[in-house]
C-alpha positions as CSV (number, residue, x, y, z in Angstrom):
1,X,-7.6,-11.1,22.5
2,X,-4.3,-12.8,21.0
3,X,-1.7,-11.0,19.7
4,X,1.3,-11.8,17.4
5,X,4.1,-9.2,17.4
6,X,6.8,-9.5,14.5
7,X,9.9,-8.0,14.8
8,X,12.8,-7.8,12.7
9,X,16.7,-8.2,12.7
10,X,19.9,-7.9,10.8
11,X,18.7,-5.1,8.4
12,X,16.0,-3.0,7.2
13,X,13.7,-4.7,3.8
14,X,13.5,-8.4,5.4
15,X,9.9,-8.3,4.2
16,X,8.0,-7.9,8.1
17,X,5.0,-6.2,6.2
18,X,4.9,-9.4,3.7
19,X,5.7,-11.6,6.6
20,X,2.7,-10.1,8.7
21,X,0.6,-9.7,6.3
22,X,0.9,-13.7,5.4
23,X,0.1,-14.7,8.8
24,X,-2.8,-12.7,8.9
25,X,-3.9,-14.4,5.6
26,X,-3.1,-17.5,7.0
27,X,-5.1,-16.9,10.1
28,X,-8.0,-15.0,8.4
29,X,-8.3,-18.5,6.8
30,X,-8.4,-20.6,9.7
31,X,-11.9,-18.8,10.3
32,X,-10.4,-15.9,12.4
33,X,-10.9,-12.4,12.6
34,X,-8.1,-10.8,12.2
35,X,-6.7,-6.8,12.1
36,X,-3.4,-5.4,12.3
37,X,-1.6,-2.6,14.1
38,X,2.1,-1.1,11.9
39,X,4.3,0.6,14.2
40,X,6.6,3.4,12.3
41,X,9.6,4.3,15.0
42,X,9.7,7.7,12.8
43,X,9.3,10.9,14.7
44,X,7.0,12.0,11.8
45,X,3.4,12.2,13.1
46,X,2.3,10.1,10.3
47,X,3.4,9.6,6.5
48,X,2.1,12.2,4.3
49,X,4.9,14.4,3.9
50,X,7.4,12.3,3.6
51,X,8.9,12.0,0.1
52,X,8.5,8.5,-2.0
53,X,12.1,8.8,-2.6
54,X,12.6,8.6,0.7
55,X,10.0,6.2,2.3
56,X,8.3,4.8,-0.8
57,X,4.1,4.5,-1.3
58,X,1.7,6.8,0.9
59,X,-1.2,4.3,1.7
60,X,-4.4,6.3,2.2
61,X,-7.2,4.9,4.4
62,X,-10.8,4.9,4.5
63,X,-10.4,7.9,7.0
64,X,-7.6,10.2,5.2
65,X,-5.3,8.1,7.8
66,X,-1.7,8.4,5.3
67,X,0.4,5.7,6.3
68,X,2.9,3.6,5.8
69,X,2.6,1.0,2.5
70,X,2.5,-2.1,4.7
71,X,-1.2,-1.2,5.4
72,X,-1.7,-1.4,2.1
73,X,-0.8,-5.0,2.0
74,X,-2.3,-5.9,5.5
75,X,-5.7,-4.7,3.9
76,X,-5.3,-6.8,0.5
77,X,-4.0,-9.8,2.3
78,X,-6.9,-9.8,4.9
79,X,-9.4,-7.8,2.3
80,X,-10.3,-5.5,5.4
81,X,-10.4,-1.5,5.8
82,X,-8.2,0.0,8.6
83,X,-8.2,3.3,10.0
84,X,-5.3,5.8,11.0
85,X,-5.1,4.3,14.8
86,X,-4.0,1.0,13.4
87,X,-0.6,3.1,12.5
88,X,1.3,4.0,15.6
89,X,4.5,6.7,15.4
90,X,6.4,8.0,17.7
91,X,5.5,11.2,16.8
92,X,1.9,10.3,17.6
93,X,3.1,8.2,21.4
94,X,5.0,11.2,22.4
95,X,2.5,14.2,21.5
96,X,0.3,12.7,23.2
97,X,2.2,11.7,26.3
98,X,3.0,15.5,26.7
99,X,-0.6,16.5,25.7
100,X,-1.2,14.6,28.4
101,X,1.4,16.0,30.5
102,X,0.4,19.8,30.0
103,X,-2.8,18.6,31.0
104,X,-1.6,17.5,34.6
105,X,-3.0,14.0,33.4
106,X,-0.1,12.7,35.6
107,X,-0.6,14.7,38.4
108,X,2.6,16.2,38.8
109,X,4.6,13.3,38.2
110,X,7.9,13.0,36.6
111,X,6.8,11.8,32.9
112,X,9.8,9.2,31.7
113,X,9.7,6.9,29.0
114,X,8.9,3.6,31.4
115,X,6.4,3.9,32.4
116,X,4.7,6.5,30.8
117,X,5.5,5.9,26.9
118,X,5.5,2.3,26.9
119,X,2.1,2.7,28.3
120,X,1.0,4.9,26.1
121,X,2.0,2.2,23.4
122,X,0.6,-1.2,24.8
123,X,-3.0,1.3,25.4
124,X,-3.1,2.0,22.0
125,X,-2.2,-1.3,20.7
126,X,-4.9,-3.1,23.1
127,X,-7.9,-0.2,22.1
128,X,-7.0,-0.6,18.5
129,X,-7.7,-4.4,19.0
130,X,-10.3,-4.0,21.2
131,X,-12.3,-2.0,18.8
132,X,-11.5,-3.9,15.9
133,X,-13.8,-6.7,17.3
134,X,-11.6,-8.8,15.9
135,X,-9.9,-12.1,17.6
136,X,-6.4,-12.3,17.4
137,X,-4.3,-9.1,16.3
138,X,-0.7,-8.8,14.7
139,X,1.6,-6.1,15.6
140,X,4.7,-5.1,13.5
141,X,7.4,-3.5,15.1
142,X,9.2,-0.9,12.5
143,X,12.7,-0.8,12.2
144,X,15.4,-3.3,13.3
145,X,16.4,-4.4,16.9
146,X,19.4,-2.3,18.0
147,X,17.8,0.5,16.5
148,X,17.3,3.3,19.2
149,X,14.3,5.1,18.3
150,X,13.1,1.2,18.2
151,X,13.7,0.5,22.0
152,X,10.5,2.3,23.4
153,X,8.4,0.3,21.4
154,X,10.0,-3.3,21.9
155,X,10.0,-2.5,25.7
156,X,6.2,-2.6,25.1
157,X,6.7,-5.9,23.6
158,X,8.7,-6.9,26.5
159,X,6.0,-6.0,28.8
160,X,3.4,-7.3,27.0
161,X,5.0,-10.8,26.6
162,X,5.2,-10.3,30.5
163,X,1.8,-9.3,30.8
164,X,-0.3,-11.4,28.6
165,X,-1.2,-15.4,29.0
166,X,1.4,-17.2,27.7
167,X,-0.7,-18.7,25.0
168,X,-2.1,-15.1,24.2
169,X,0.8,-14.0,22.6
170,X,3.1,-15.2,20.0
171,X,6.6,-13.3,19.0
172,X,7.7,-13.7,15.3
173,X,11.2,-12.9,14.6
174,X,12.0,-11.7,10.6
175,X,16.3,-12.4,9.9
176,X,18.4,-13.2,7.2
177,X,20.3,-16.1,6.2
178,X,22.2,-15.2,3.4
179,X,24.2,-17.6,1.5
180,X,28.1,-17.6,1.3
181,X,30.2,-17.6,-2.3
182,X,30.0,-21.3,-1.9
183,X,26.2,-21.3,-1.4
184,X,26.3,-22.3,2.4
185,X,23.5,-21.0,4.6
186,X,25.2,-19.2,6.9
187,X,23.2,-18.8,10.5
188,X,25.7,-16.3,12.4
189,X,23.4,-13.1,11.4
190,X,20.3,-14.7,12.6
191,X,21.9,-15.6,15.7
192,X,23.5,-12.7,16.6
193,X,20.1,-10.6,16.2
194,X,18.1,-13.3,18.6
195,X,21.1,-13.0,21.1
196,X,20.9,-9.0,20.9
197,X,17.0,-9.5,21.0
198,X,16.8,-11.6,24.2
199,X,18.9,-9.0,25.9
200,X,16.6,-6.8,25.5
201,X,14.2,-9.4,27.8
202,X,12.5,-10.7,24.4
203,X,11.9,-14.6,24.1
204,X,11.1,-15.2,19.8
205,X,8.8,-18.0,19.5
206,X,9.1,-18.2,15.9
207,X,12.2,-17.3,13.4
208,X,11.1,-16.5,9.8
209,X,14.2,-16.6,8.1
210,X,14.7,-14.8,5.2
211,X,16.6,-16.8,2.5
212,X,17.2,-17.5,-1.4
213,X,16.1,-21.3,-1.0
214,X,14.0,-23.4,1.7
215,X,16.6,-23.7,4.6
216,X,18.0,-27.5,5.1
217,X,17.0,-29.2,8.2
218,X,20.6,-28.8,9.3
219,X,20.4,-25.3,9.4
220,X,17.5,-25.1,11.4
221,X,18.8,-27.6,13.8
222,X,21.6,-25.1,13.9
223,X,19.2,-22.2,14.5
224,X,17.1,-23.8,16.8
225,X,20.0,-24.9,19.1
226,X,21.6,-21.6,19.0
227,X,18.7,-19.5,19.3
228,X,16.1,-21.7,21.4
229,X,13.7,-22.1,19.9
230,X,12.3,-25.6,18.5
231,X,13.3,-26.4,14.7
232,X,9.7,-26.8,14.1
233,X,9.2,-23.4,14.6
234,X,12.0,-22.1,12.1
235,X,10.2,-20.9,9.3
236,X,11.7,-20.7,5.8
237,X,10.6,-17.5,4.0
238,X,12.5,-18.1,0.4
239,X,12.4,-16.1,-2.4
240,X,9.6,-16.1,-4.5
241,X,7.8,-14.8,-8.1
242,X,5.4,-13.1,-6.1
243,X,4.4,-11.9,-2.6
244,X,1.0,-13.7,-2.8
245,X,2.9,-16.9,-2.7
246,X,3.9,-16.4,0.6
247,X,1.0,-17.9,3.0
248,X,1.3,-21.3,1.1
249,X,4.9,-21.5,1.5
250,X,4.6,-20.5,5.5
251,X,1.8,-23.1,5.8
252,X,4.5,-26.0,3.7
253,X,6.6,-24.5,6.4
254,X,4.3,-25.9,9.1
255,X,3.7,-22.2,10.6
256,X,0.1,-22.7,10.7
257,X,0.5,-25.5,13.0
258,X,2.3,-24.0,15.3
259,X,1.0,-21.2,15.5
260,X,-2.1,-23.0,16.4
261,X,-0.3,-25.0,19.2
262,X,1.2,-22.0,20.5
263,X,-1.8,-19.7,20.7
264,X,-4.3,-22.8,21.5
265,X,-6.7,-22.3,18.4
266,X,-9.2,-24.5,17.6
267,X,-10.6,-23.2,14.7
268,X,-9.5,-25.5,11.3
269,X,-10.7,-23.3,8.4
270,X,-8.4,-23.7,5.4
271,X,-6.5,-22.2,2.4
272,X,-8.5,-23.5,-0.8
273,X,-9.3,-19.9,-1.8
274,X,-6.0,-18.5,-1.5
275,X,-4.4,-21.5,-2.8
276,X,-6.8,-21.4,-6.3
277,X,-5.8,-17.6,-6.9
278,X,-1.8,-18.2,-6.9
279,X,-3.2,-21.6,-9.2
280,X,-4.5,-19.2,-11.2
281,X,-1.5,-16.7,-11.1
282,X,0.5,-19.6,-12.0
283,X,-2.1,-20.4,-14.5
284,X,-1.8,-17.7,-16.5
285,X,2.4,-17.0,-16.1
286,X,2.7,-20.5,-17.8
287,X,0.1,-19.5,-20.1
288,X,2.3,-16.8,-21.6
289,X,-0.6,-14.3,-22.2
290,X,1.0,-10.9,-21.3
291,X,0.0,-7.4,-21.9
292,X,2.1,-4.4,-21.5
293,X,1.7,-1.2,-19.6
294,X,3.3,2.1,-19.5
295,X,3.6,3.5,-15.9
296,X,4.8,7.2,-16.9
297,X,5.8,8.9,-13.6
298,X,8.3,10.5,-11.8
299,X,9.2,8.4,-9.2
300,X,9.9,5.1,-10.8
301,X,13.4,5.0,-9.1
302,X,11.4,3.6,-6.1
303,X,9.2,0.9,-7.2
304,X,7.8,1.1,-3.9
305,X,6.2,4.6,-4.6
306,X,3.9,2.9,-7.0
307,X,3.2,-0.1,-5.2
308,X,-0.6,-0.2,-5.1
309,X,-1.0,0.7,-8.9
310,X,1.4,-2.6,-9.5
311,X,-1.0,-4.8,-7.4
312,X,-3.8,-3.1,-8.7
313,X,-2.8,-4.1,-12.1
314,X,-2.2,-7.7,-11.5
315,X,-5.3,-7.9,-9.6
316,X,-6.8,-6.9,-12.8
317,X,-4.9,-9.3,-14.8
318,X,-5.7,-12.5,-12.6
319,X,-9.4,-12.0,-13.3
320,X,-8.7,-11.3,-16.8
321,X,-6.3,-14.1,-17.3
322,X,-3.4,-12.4,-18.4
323,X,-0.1,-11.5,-16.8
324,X,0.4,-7.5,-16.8
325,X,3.9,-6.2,-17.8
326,X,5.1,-3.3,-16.1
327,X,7.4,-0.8,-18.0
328,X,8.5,2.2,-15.9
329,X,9.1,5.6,-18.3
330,X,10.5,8.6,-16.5
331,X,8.4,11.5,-17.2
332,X,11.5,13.8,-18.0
333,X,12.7,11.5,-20.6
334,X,9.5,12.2,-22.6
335,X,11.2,15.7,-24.2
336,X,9.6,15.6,-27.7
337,X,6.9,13.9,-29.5
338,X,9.0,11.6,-31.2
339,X,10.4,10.4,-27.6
340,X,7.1,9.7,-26.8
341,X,6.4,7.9,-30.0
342,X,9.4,5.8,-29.3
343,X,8.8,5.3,-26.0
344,X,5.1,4.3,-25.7
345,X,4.3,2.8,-29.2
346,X,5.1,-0.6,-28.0
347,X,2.4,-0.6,-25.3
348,X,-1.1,-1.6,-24.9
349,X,-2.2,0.6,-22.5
350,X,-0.5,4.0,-20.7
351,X,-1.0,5.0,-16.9
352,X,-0.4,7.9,-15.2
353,X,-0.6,8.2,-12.0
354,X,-0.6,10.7,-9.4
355,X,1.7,12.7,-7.6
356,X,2.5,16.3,-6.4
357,X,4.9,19.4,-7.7
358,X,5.5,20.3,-11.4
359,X,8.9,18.3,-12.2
360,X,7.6,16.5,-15.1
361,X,4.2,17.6,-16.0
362,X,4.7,18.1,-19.3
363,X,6.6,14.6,-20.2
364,X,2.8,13.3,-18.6
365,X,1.2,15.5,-20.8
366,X,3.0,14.8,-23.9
367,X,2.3,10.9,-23.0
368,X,-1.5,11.7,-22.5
369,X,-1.6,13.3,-26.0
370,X,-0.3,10.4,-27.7
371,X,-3.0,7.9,-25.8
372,X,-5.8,10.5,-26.7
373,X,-4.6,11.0,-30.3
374,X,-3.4,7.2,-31.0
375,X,-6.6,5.4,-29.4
376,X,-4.6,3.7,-27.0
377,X,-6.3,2.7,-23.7
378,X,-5.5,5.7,-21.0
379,X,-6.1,5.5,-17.4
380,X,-5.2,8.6,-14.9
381,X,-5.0,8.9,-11.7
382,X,-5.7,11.9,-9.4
383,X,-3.2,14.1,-11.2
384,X,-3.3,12.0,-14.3
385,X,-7.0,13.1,-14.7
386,X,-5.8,16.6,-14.3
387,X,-3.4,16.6,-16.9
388,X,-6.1,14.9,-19.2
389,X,-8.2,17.5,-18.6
390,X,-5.1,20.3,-19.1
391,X,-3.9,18.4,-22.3
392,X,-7.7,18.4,-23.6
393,X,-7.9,21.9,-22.8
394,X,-4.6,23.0,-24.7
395,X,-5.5,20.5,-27.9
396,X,-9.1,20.5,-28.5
397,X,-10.6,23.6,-26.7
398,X,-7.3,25.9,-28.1
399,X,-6.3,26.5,-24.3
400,X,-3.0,26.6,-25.1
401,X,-1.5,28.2,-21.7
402,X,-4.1,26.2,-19.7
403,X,-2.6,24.7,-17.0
404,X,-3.4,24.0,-13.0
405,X,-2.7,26.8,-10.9
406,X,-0.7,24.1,-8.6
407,X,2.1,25.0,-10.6
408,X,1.7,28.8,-11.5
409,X,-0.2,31.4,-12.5
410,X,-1.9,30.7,-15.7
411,X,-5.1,32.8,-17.5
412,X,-6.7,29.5,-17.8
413,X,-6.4,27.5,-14.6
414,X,-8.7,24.9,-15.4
415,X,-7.5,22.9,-12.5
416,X,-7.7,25.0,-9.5
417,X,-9.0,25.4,-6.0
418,X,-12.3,25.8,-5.3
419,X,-13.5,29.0,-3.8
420,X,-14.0,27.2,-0.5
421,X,-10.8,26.2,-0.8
422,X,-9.2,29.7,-1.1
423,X,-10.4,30.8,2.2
424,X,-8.2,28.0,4.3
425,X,-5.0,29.2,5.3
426,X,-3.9,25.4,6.7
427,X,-2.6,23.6,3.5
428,X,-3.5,20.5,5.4
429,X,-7.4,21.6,5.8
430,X,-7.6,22.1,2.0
431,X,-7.0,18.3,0.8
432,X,-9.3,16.0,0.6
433,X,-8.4,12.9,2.4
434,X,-10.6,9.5,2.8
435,X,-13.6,8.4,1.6
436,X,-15.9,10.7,-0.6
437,X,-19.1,9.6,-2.6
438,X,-19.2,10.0,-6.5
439,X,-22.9,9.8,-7.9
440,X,-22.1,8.4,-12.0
441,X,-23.8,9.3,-15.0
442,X,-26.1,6.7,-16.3
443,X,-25.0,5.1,-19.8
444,X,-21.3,6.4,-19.1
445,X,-18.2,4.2,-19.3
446,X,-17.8,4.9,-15.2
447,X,-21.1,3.5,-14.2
448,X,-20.8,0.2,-16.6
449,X,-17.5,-0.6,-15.2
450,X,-18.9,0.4,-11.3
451,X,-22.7,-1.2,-11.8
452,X,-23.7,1.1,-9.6
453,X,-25.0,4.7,-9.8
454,X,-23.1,5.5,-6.5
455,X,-19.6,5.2,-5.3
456,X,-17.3,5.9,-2.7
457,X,-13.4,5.6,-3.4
458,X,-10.3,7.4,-1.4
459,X,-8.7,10.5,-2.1
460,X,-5.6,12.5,-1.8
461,X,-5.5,15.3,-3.4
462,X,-5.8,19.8,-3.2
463,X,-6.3,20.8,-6.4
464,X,-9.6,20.3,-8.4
465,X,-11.6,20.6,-12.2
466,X,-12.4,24.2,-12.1
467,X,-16.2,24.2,-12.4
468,X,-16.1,27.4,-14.8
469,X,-14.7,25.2,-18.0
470,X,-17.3,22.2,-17.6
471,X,-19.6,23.3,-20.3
472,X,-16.8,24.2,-22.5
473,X,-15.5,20.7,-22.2
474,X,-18.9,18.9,-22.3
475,X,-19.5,20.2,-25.7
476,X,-16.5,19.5,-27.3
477,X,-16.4,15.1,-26.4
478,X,-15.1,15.3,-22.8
479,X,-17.6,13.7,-19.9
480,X,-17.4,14.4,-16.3
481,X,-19.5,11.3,-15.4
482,X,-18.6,11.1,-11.4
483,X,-19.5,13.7,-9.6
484,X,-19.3,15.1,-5.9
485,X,-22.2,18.1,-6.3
486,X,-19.5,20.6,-7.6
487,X,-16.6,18.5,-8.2
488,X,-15.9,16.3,-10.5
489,X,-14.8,12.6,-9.7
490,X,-14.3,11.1,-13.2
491,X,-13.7,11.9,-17.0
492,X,-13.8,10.3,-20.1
493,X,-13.8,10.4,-23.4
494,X,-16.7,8.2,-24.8
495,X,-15.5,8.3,-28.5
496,X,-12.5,6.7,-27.4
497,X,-11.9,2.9,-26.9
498,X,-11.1,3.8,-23.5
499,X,-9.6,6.8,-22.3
500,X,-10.8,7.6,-18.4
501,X,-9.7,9.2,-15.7
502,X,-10.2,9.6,-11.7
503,X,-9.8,12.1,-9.2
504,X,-9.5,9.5,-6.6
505,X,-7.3,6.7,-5.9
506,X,-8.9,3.4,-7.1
507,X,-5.4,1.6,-5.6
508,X,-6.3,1.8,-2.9
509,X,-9.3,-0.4,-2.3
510,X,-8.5,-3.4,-4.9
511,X,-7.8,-6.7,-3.6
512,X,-6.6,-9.8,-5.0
513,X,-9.8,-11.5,-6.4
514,X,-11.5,-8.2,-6.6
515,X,-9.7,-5.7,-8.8
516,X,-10.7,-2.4,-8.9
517,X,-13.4,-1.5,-11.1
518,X,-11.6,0.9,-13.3
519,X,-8.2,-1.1,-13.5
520,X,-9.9,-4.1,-14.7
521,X,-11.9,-2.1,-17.3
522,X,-8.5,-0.6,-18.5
523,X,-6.9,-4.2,-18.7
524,X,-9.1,-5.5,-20.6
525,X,-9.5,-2.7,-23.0
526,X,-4.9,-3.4,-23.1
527,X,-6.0,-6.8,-23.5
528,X,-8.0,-6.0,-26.4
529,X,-6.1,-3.4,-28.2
530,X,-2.8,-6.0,-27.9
């Protein structure tokens, strides 16, 4: 097994997700298999209460693992499925360790943080890999160096770049160069956060410096003389249009080659795949064919809560050959029908995705009624479909105090828990998390767009379509045509040009190359309706 660990320096939002995830691609390419291992210094056990505000996206995996969003990229940049144990916390390393402990595991020992924690770590890391069956893993290190709920974790490194063969093991290091109000590249950062990472006994091999333009080869003599480490193996990491540009840039860079050198791989492979979807990308941005979306939500402060509905959507758009505009629209500014008529008649299509808690339910709503009533192409997501189903209810059945019981008492709760559901006291044990199978109606808009009459898609979510109103629904125009036995997966309304909805999160699986099914149906029906 070879391993590449990145860390990063300076500050926080260097782009060591990207930066990993692009070394994967690039060594996924090379004819490696490749996984990846995210290491989150938080003392949360893992990421699914913490607030998008706060920490942006919660990635769901194929196991109900919810993690941090750079899994999300490290399984479209490598088109591969992860589990929870490929996200290491310290909540996780240090429950364990005294799990362990109460257990006598350690025989009376005194438990301290070396060795006992950092071996914790570096067992974790080498199962995960292990298991993976994969060849060569990457390890991002959360967090900057000089952090302090980071030193645990890079004394693993330490002892792991101790530990391994010297060409088993390969240490990235993410810092900034930042330009001065003259436009110099000034290298003093980057050099100061090598100097405090060697005194913490850790040697980078590579420096992937994060900058506006390529670096000159003066700076990265400068770099490399400061910092040790050979100007061949300082690694410009620019700006660019789009994230999907980085592997080619890194392989301009040279990266690939010495990456090879360093870890003694043998295997050629090579990037024409990758390389003809950004060509495409590009393709299509010079083009100018552009569609727009409405994202309405209530989080759209932090892109980064939304992140796999962005790439989802231009996923969609490269296979449909047309750029996908984005326009964010706060759910509380949607007040009256004639903000939403203002707001949304400029679009081609309107989202709405999911979420949890009742601050602006009723902005969604009011956006849901004018894609319903207007014809405009509607796609919703988890909660979206539930407010579909809530706005239908209100409109068309005559509801009009329907509503899901997530947010109060209502006498028609036609989103609700299941009766199943009622018994379990642990909020936890009442989502559904992970993968679930959807069987689809034949003839519906679901199983055209799927090709398939069975499905599994992930899921994040308490709350479902209260069985008791099916019938009432079914016979006034709205389909439930995905189902799990009594709950129901997807809805739509087949008199409209396309208005659909999902109780899971299709996000989640699309890749670039292979869009999910329902985001590329929904682009092209934007596409059309433009």
């Amino acid at each position: 097994m070879k391993y590449v660990i990145v860390t990063g320096g300076v500050m926080s939002g260097l782009g060591k997700g990207i930066t990993s995830s692009s070394i994967g691609r690039i060594l996924k390419n090379k004819g490696y298999a490749v996984t990846a291992v995210k290491i989150d210094p938080y003392i949360n056990i893992d990421a699914g209460t913490m607030n998008p505000f706060q920490h942006g996206e919660v990635f769901v995996l194929k196991d109900g693992g919810e993690v941090d969003l750079d899994l999300g990229n490290y399984e479209r940049f490598l088109d591969t499925e992860l589990s929870s144990d490929h996200n290491i916390t310290t909540g996780k390393i240090y429950k364990a360790v005294i799990e362990k402990e109460r257990r006598g595991d350690y025989l009376g020992g005194t438990v301290q943080i070396i060795p006992h924690i950092t071996n914790e770590i570096k067992e974790r890391i080498r199962a995960v890999a292990e298991r993976s069956g994969a060849e060569i893993c990457l390890i991002e290190v959360g967090g900057t160096v000089g952090d302090i709920e980071s030193m645990p974790f890079l004394e693993a490194a330490r002892q792991m770049q101790r530990e391994e063969a010297v060409h088993d093991l390969a240490l990235v290091h993410v810092t900034l160069v930042p330009d001065d109000i003259q436009g110099e590249q000034k290298t003093k950062p980057t050099q100061h956060s090598v100097k405090e990472l060697r005194e913490l006994g850790l040697y980078p091999n590579i420096i992937v410096a994060r900058c506006s333009s390529v670096l000159s080869a003066e700076v990265k003599e400068k770099i490399a003389l400061f910092c040790d480490v050979p100007a061949n193996a300082i690694i410009s990491a620019p700006d660019v249009e789009d994230v999907y540009h980085v592997p080619l840039i890194f392989e301009k860079e040279g990266l690939s080659e010495y990456l090879a050198e360093k870890l003694e791989l043998k295997k050629d492979g090579n990037q024409s795949g990758w390389r003809k979807l950004v060509g495409r990308m590009d393709e299509i941005n010079k083009s100018g064919k552009k569609i727009s979306i409405a994202v309405v939500g209530k989080y759209i402060d932090i892109r980064d809560a939304y992140t796999s509905i962005r790439e989802s959507l231009k996923h969609a758009g490269i296979v449909c050959g047309c750029k996908v505009g984005i326009e964010w629209i706060d759910s509380d500014s949607l007040d009256t029908p004639e903000l939403v008529r203002r707001s949304l008649e400029s679009f081609d299509g309107i989202l709405v995705p999911g979420g949890f808690g009742g601050r602006g339910i009723e902005g969604k709503i009011r956006a849901i009624e004018y894609a319903r009533k207007n014809d405009v192409p509607f796609l919703g997501l988890c909660l979206g479909m539930q407010l579909a189903v809530v706005e239908f209810a209100r409109d068309v059945l005559g509801l009009h105090d329907a509503n899901s019981s997530e947010f109060g008492s209502t006498a028609h709760p036609v989103i609700d828990l299941l009766p199943e559901q009622h018994d379990v006291t642990d909020m936890g044990g009442s989502m559904r998390l992970g993968n679930y199978e959807a069987v689809l109606v034949e003839g519906s808009l679901a199983r055209r767009l799927y090709g398939d009459t069975r499905i599994v898609e992930r899921h994040r979510h308490r709350y479902e379509v209260n069985p008791k109103y099916i019938d009432q629904f079914e016979s006034n125009g709205m389909v439930f045509s995905g189902k799990n036995k009594n709950r129901m997966e997807i809805m739509e309304i087949p008199s409209h040009r396309f208005f659909i909805g999902c109780q899971f999160h299709p996000e989640f699986k699309s890749r670039p190359g292979k869009p999910a099914p329902l985001f590329k149906g929904f682009v092209e029906a934007a596409a059309e309706n433009q």
